[in-house]
Each structure stands twice: as C-alpha cells, then as structure tokens.
VEXDREN-2710 file (C-alpha; in Angstrom, 1 decimal):
% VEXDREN-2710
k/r/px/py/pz
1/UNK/29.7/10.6/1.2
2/UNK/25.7/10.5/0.9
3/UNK/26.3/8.6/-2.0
4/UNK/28.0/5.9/0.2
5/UNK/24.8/6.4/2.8
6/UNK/22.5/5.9/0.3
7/UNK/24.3/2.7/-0.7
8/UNK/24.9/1.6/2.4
9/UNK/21.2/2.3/3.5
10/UNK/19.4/0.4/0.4
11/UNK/22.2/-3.0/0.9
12/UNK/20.8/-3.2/3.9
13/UNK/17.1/-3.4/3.0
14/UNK/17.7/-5.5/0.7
15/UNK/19.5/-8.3/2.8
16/UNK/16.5/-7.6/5.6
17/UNK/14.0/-7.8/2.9
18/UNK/15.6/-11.3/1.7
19/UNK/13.5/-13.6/4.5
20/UNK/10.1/-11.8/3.6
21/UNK/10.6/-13.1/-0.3
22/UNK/9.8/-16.7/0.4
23/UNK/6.1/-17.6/-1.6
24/UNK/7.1/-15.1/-3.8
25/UNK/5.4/-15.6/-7.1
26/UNK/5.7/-13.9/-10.6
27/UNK/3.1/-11.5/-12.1
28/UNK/3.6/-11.8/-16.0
29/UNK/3.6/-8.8/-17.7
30/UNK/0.1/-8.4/-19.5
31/UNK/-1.7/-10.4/-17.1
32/UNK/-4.9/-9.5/-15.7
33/UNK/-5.5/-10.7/-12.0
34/UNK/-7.9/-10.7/-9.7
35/UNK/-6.3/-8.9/-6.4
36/UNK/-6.8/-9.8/-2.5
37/UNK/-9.0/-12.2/-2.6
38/UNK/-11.6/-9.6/-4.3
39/UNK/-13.6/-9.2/-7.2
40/UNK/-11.3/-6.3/-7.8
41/UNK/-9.2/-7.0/-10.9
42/UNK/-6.1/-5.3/-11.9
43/UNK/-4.1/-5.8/-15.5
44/UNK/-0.1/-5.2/-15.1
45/UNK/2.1/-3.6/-18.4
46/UNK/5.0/-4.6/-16.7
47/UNK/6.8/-7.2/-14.6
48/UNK/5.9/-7.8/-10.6
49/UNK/6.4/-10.2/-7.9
50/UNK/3.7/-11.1/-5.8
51/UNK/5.1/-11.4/-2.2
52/UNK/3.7/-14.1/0.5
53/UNK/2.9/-12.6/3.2
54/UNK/-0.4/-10.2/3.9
55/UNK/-0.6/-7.4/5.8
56/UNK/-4.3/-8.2/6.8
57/UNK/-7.0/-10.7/5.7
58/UNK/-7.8/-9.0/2.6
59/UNK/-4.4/-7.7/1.0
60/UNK/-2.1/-8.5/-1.4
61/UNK/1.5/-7.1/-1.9
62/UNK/3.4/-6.5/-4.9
63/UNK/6.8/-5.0/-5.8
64/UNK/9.6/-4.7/-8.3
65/UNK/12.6/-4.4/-6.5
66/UNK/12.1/-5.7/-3.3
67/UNK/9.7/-4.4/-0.4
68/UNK/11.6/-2.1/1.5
69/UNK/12.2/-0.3/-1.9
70/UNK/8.6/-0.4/-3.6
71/UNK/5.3/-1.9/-3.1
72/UNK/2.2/-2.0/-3.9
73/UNK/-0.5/-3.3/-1.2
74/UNK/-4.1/-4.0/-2.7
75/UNK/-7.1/-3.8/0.0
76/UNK/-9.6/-5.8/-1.6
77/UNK/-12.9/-5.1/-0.1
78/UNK/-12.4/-4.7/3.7
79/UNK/-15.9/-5.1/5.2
80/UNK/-17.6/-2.7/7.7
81/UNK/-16.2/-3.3/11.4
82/UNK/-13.0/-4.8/10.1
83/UNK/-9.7/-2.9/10.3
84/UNK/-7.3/-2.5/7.3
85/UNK/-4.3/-4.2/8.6
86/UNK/-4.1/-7.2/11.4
87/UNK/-4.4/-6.1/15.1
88/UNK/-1.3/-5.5/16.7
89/UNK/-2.9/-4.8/20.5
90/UNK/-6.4/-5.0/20.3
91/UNK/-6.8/-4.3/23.7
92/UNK/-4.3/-1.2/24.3
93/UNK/-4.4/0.1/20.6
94/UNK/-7.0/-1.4/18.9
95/UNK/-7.0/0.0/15.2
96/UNK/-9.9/1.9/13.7
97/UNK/-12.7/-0.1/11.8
98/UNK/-13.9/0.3/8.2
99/UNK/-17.8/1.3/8.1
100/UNK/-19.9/1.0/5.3
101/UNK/-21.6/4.5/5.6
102/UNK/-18.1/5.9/6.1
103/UNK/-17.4/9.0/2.9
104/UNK/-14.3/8.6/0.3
105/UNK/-13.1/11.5/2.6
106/UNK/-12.6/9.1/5.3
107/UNK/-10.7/6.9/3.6
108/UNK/-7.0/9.1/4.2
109/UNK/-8.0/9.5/8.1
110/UNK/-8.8/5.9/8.4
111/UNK/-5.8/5.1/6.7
112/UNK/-3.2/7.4/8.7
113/UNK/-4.8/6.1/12.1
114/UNK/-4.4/3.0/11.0
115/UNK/-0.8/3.6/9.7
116/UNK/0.3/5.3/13.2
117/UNK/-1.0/2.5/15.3
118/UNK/0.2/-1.0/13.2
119/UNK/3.7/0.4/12.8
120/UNK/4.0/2.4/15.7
121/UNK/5.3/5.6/14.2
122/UNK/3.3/9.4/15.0
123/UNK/6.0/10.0/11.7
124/UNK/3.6/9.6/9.3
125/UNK/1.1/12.4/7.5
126/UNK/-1.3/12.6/4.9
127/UNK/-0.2/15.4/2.2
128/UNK/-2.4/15.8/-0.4
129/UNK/-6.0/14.7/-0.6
130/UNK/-7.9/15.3/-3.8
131/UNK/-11.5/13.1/-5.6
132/UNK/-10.9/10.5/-8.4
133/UNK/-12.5/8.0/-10.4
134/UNK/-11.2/4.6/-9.2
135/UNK/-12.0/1.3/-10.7
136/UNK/-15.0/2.9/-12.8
137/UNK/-16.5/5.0/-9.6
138/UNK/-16.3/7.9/-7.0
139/UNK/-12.8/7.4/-5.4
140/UNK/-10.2/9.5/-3.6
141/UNK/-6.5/9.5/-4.1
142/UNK/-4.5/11.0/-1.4
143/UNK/-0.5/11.3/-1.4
144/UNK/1.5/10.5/2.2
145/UNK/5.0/10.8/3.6
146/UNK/6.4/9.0/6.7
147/UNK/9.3/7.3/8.4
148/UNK/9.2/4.2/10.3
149/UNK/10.5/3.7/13.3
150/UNK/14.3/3.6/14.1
151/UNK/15.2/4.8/10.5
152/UNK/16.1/7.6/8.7
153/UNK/15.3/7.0/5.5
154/UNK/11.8/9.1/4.1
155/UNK/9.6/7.4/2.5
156/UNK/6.3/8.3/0.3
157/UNK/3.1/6.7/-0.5
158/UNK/0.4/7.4/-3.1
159/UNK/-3.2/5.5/-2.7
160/UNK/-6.3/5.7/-4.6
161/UNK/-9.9/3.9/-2.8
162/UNK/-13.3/3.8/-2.8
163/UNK/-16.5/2.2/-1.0
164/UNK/-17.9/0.1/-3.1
165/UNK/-21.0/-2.3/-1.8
166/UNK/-20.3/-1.1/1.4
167/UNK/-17.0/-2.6/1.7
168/UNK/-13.4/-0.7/1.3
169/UNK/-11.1/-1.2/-1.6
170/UNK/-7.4/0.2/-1.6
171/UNK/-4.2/0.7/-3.4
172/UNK/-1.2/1.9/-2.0
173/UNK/1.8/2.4/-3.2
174/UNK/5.1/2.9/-1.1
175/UNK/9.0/3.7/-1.6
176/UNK/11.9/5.8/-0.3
177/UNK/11.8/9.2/-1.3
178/UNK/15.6/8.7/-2.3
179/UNK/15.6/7.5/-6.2
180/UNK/13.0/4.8/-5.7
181/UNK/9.6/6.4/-5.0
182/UNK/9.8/8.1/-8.8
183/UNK/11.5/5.2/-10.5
184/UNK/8.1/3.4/-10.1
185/UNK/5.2/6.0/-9.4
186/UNK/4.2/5.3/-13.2
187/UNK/4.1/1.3/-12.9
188/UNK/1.9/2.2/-9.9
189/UNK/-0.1/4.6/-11.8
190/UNK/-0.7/2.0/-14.2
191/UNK/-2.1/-0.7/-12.1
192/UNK/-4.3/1.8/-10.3
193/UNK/-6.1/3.4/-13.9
194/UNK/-6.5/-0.3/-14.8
195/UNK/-8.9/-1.3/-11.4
196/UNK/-11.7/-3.0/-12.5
197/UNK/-14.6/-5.1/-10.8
END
C-alpha cells in the first residue's frame, strides 16, 4: 500500500514538474561553470540539467531527476539589502534582507525566514548547524527539514554559504526524504567541495 502512495505521490510530481522544464539546458558531465550569474564557479562529475526559471535575481537551479524530486539552487552573491528569493508581498510579508556585516551564523536564520515567508509554510526548521570551509573560506553548512504547503510528502535540504566581499553565496540542496534525498546527497556534496571563485 505505501508502496502504491509513494508511486502515486512521485507520478504526480513529475507530470506538475513537466511545465517548469521548458529552457532547460544540459550540464556536461566534467564541465566547470560559472553559477548565478557570479564569479562563483562550480565543476560537476556527473550529469545535470540546468532548469529556466530563477528563484531570485541571482540563482540558478539544477537537478537530476526533475525538481520536485532534487535540486540544487546556487545563490551567487546576493548583495547587502537584497533578499534571497523574489518578494512575494513586500508590503504584508516583506522577506528579510542579506547585510554585509551579517556572521556565517546568520546565514541558517536568514535562510528559514526567508523559507517560511516565500512559500508560505511555518513547516519548515533548521536541524543541524555546524562551521565549514566553503569555496576556499569560512562557511557554514546547516542541514533542514520541511513540508510545503498542502502536501505530505517530507522533504530535506542540506546548504553550505559564506559572505564573501560582503555579498552572500549559497548552495542548497533539496529532495523528499522518501528514496530521493540520499540517492543524490553525494552528487550535491560534490558540487559543493568543488565551489570556487
């Protein structure tokens, strides 16, 4: 029976996820890319597509089976008084703003405010939160859990970011908890140890 669910569950994502693919392009295996319009640069050991549409003026989203099932949204230098994604009621929920002073401790509180308010779910929590090198500096990588609204289905998220010249750089990395999130974990993981400016 949860077998059947679980089917049923990921068929649907992937015939809602079908409209989103348009301007998809491929990421060759091996390649090394700039990301999000930034000087960040990232190099990829395996296969990705690169989907068309941004979640804010700075960010780039990738994925191997299909965006409701993973992705992997690069922040590429967000600058101080700009939020992380686009506004969704700037007036009645404005999202929080990115400052240049702001510690890599920030970064996960920033992040979850941000998260709560764009896609309008108080389901969503920041788990783990521990210091990292990232892209050759001082970072953070913090682990999260959340479910959007009108679903069921769990989902987690893994991000690594750091300030760097004032400005915010961030991966994240998203997927249902349900067979999907570990499948690609270690694809992530690889694009993440290979951020370089």
């Amino acid at each position: 029976m949860a077998g059947k669910i679980a089917g049923a569950l990921i068929a649907g994502m992937l015939v809602a996820a079908a409209p989103a693919m348009a301007g998809n392009s491929l990421v060759a295996p091996g390649s090394k890319v700039q990301v999000a319009k930034s000087g960040m640069s990232i190099r990829s050991d395996g296969e990705w597509n690169k989907l068309g549409r941004r979640l804010g003026p700075n960010t780039e989203t990738w994925t191997i089976d299909g965006d409701e099932l993973n992705d992997v949204t690069f922040y590429g230098g967000i600058a101080d008084g700009l939020p992380i994604f686009r506004e969704v009621d700037k007036k009645n929920r404005p999202l929080p703003r990115v400052s240049s002073t702001m510690l890599v401790t920030d970064i996960p509180t920033l992040f979850e405010t941000s998260y709560r308010i764009a896609y309008d779910t108080p389901l969503m929590k920041i788990d783990t939160v521990e210091p990292t090198s990232f892209a050759g500096g001082k970072g953070v990588r913090f682990t999260y859990s959340f479910t959007r609204p009108n679903e069921e289905l769990h989902r987690k998220g893994e991000a690594r970011a750091a300030v760097v010249g004032g400005k915010l750089f961030l991966i994240t990395y998203e997927a249902p908890t349900l067979h999907y999130f570990d499948k690609t974990l270690p694809a992530f993981r690889q694009l993440a140890d290979s951020a370089a400016f």
